[in-house]
C-alpha positions in Angstrom: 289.2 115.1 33.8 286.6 117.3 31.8 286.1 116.6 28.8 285.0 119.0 25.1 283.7 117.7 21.8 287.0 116.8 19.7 285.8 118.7 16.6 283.1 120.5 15.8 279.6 118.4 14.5 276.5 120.0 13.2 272.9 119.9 12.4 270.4 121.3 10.2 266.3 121.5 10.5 263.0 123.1 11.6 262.6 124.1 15.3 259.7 122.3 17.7 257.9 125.5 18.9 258.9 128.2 17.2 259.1 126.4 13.6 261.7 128.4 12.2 264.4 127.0 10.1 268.0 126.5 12.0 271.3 125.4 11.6 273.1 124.2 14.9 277.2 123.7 15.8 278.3 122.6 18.4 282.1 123.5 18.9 285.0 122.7 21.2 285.2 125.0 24.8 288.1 125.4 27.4 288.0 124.1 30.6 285.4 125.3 33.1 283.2 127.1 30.7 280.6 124.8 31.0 278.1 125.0 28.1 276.9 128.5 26.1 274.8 129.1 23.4 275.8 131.4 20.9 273.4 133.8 18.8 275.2 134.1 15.9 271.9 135.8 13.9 272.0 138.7 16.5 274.6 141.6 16.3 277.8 141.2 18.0 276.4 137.4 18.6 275.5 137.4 22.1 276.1 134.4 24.3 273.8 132.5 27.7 275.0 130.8 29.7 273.1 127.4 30.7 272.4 127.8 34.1 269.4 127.6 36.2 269.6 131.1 37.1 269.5 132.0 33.4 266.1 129.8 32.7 263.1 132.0 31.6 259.7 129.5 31.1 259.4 125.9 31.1 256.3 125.6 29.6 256.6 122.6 27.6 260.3 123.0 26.9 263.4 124.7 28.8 263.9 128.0 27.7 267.3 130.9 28.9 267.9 133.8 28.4 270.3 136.7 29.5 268.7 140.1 29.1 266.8 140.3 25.6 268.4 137.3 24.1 266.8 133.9 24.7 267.1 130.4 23.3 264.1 128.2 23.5 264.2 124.3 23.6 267.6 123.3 25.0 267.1 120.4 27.0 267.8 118.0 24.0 271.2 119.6 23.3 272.0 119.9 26.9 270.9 116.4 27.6 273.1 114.9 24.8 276.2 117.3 26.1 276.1 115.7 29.2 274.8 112.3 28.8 277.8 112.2 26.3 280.4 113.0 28.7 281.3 116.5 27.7 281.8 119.2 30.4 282.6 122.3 27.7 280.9 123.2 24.7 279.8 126.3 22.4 276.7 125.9 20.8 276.0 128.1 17.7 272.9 129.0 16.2 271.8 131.0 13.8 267.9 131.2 15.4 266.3 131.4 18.7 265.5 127.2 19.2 268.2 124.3 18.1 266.7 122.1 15.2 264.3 119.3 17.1 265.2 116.4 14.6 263.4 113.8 14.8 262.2 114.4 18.3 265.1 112.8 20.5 268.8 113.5 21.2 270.0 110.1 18.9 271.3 112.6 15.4 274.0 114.4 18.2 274.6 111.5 20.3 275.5 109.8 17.4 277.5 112.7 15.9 279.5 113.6 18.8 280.2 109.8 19.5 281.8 110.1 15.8 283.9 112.5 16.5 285.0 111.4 20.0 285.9 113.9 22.9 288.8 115.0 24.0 290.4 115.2 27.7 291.3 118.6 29.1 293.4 119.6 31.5 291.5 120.0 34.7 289.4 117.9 36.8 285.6 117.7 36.7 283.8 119.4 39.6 281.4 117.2 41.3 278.6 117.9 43.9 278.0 115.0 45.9 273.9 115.7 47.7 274.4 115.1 51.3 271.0 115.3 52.4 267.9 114.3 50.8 266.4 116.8 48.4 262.4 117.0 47.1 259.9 118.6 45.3 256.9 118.2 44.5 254.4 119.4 41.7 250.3 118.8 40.7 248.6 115.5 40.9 251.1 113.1 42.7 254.3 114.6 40.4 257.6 115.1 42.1 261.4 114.3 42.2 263.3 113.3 44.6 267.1 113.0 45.1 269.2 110.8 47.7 273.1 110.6 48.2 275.3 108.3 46.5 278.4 107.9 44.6 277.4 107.9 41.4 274.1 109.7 39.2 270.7 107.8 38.2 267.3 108.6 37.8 264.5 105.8 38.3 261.6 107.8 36.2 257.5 106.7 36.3 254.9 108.3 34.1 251.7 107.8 32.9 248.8 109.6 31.3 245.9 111.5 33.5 243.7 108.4 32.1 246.8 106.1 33.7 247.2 104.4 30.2 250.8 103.9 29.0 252.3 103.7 33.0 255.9 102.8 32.2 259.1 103.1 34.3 262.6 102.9 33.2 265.6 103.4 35.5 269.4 104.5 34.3 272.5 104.8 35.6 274.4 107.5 34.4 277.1 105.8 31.3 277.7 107.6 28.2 277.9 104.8 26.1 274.0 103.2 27.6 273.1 107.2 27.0 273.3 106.6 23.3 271.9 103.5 23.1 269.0 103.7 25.5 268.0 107.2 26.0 269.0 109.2 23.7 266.8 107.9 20.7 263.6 108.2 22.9 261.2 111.0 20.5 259.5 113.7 22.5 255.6 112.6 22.6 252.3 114.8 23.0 248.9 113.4 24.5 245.8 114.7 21.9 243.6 116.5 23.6 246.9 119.2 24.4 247.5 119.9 20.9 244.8 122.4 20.6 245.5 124.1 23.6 249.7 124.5 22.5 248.6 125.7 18.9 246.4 128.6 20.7 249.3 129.3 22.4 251.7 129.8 19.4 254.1 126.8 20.6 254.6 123.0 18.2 254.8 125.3 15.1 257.1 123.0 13.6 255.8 119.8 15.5 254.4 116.9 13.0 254.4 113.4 12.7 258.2 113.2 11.9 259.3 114.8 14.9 256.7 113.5 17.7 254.6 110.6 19.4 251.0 111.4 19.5 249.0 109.8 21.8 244.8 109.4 21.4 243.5 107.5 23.8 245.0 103.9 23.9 246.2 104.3 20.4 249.8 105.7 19.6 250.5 107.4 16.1 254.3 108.8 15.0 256.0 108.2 11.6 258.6 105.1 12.4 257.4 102.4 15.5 258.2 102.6 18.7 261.9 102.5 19.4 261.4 101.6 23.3 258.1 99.5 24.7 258.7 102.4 27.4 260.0 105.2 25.0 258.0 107.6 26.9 259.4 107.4 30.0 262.9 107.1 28.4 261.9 110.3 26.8 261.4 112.3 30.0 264.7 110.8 31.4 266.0 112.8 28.5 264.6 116.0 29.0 265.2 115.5 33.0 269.2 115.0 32.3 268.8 118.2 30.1 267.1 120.2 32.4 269.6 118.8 35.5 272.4 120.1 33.2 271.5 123.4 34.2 273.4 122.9 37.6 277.1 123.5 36.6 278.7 120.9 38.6 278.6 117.0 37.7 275.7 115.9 40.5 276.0 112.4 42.3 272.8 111.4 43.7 270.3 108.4 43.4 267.1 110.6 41.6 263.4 109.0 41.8 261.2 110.9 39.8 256.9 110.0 39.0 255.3 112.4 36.3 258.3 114.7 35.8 257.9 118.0 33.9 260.5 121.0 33.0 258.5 123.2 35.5 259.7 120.3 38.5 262.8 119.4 36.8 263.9 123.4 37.1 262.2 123.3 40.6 264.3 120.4 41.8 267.6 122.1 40.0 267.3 125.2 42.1 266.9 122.9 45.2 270.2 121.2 44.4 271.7 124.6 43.9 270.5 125.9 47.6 271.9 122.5 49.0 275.2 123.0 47.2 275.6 126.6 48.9 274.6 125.6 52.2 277.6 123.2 51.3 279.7 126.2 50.3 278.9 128.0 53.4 280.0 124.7 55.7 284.1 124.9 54.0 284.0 128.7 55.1 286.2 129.5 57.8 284.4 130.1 60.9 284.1 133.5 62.7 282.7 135.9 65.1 282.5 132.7 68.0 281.7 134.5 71.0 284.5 133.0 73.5 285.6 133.7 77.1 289.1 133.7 78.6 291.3 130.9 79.2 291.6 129.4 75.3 293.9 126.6 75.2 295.2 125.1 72.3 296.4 121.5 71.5 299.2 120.8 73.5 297.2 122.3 76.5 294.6 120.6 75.7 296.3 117.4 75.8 298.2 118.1 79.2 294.3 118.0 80.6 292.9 114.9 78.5 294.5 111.8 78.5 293.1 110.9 75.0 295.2 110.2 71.8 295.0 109.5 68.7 292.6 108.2 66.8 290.6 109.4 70.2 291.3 112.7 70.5 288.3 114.8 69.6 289.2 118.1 70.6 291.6 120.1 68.3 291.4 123.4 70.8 289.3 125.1 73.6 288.4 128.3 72.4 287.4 129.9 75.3 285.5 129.5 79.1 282.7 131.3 80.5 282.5 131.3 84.3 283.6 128.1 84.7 280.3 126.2 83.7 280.8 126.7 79.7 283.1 125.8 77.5 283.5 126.1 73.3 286.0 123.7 71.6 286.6 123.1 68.1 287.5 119.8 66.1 288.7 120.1 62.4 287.1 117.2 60.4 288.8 116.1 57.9 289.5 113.3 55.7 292.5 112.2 56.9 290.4 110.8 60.5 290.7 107.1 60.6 287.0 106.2 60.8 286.0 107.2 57.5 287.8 104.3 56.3 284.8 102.0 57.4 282.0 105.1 58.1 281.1 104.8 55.2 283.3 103.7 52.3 283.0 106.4 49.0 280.3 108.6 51.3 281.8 109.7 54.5 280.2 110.7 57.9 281.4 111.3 60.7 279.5 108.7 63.4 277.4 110.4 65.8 278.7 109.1 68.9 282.1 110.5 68.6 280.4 114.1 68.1 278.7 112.7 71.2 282.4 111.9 72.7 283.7 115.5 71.8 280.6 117.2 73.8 281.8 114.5 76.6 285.9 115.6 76.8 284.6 119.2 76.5 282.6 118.3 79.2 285.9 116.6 81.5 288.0 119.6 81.1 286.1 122.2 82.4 285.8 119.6 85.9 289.5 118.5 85.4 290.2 121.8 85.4 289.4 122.5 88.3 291.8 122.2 91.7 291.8 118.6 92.9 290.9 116.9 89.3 294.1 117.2 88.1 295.8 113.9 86.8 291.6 111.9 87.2 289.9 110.8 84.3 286.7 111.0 82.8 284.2 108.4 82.8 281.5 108.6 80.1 278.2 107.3 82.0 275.1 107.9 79.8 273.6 110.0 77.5 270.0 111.3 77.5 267.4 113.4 74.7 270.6 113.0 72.0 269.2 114.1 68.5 271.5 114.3 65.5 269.8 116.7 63.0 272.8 117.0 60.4 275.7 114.9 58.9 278.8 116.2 59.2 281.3 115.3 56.6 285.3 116.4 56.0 285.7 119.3 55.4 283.2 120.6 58.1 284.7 122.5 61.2 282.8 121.3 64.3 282.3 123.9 67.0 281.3 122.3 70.5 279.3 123.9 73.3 279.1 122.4 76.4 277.2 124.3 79.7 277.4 122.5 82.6 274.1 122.0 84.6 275.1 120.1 88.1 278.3 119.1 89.3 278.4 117.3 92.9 281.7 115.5 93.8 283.1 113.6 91.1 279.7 113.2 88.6 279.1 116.4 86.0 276.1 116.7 84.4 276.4 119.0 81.2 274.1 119.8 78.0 276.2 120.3 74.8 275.5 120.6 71.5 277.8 120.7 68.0 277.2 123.3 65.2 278.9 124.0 61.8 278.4 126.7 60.2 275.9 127.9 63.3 273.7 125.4 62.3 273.1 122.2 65.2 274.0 119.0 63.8 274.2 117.0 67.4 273.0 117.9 71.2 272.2 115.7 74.1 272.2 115.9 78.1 276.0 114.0 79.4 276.4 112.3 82.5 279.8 111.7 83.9 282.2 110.8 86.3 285.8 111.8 87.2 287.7 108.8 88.9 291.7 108.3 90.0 294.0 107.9 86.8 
């Protein structure tokens, strides 16, 4: 179930970049609000929403906005939201940048896991990725995210010198969050302190609030909290910046020399991967089909399959004989997803393969003589599968066939969903006495 902040918890300080002097809440949110920032120094208080579409620069730090009103900085806050579990919050401010602490997420984390959360009423919303997703950035940077059941990053990052290489991989656990990432400081390499002071940013940045790195030699206020606080550090900022996508993402993330710009980047990919998944659940239209549609219980008076073998739910249409469109309903209820595969399911390739193949039977059982035969499946030739397709998906199946002599058919089919190809292949078959 989702989850908001059980009372309110706050925090007091000077900004990173902008150096102004702020005061943060965060408060409690209904369900499905997600997490906004609140402007409470502006007239009327205007609100942004943290999503993707709302970021404005991520130079050096995540920064949204909605029309004239931005807030800069948010990846710690956002980080610590959802590294600590909570799906809805408000966060109030009284200044354009939440107060940077003492460089990491620990002050909330530890605030918030005071307080405790509290269980709402609704379920969270996950996105599961179902197909690899990548980007890439300057000098050997990128990010790249695989299916899987649960959320982790595996991060590496070193210097343009390659001193202080580290790598740290989490899985995603709100309690481990606390404890082993969200105390990591933000750092800064020497040589780009000049060159963020020309640019008006780190006006508040000191020795309290930062690692600065010279060369081999390491400088901040209290030791090291992590051997690899670094790249514990840009785990951080990455589950801050990922907290931009509204929905709770499951996918195995691999990241080397990660920045906001790529984290954003990679953010906008998931979003485009999560419509395309949108667009698969919608109901399917506009399929250009012939006469002579038959439904189930036709379909089945043709077909000899049954359950769980059946892969045909209708035939929506014929097109002089030699082409056929069916359609299967996938859904979660077919008995091979128990073992295909257990907590990620796909639908195997060869029964796509076998719906092309009964497509294929009818339109030569339908014709006069090949009543009461059956269809043999005989091989398979050029097959490419170039999409999974997972419940929820509606499966349209083409078939055309390409030589028929006696009782052997020869057909080229292919599966969509959503118009897009997920399977095709050349079908040989043969039609022998029931």
């Amino acid at each position: 179930m989702q989850r908001t902040i059980r009372e309110p918890v706050s925090m007091e300080g000077r900004s990173l970049h902008t150096g102004n002097t702020v005061k943060l809440v965060i408060k409690p949110a209904e369900v499905d609000s997600g997490y906004v920032f609140k402007r409470v120094d502006l007239p009327d208080e205007p609100t942004v929403v943290a999503i993707v579409d709302n970021v404005r620069q991520t130079e050096r730090a995540t920064t949204i906005g909605e029309g004239n009103v931005k807030v800069h900085t948010v990846e710690h806050v956002l980080a610590v939201l959802r590294g600590c579990g909570i799906d809805n919050a408000l966060i109030e401010l009284n200044a354009n940048e939440p107060p940077i602490g003492d460089g990491s997420g620990m002050f909330l984390a530890q605030e918030i896991t005071r307080v405790g959360t509290v269980e709402q009423s609704k379920a969270v919303s996950f996105f599961e990725l179902r197909e690899p997703v990548w980007v890439e950035g300057e000098e050997g940077a990128y990010i790249a995210g695989w299916p899987a059941q649960n959320f982790s990053i595996s991060c590496t990052h070193s210097s343009q010198n390659g001193l202080f290489t580290q790598y740290f991989s989490w899985q995603y656990d709100p309690q481990s969050f606390v404890s082993e990432i969200a105390p990591a400081r933000t750092f800064v390499f020497y040589e780009e302190l000049l060159p963020l002071i020309e640019k008006g940013l780190i006006k508040g940045g000191s020795l309290e609030n930062a690692i600065v790195i010279r060369q081999d030699k390491v400088y901040c206020r209290d030791p090291l909290r992590f051997e690899n606080e670094f790249v514990r550090h840009k785990i951080l900022d990455m589950i801050g910046d990922f907290a931009l996508f509204p929905k709770r993402l499951k996918a195995r993330i691999v990241a080397a020399r990660p920045s906001h710009f790529l984290n954003v980047k990679f953010v906008k990919e998931v979003q485009k991967a999560y419509k395309n998944y949108l667009s698969h659940l919608m109901p399917v239209e506009n399929i250009p089909v012939g006469e002579g549609a038959l439904d189930i219980n036709e379909v089945m008076k043709i077909l000899p399959h049954r359950y769980p073998f059946l892969m045909l739910d209708r035939v929506l249409g014929f097109q002089d004989d030699v082409k056929a469109i069916g359609q299967k309903a996938v859904t979660m209820n077919e008995a091979y997803f128990q073992g295909h595969f257990p907590g990620h399911p796909i639908m195997p390739g060869v029964l796509q393969i076998e719906a092309m193949a009964q497509l294929a039977s009818i339109l030569l059982l339908r014709k006069a003589g090949n009543a009461g035969k059956l269809g043999y499946f005989m091989s398979a030739d050029k097959v490419k599968f170039r999409k999974p397709v997972m419940p929820g998906d509606t499966l349209i199946i083409e078939v055309e066939m390409t030589k028929a002599r006696g009782n052997i058919g020869k057909a080229f089919g292919k599966c969509y969903v959503n118009k897009e190809t997920v399977c095709e292949g050349e079908l040989l078959f043969a039609l022998v006495e029931g």
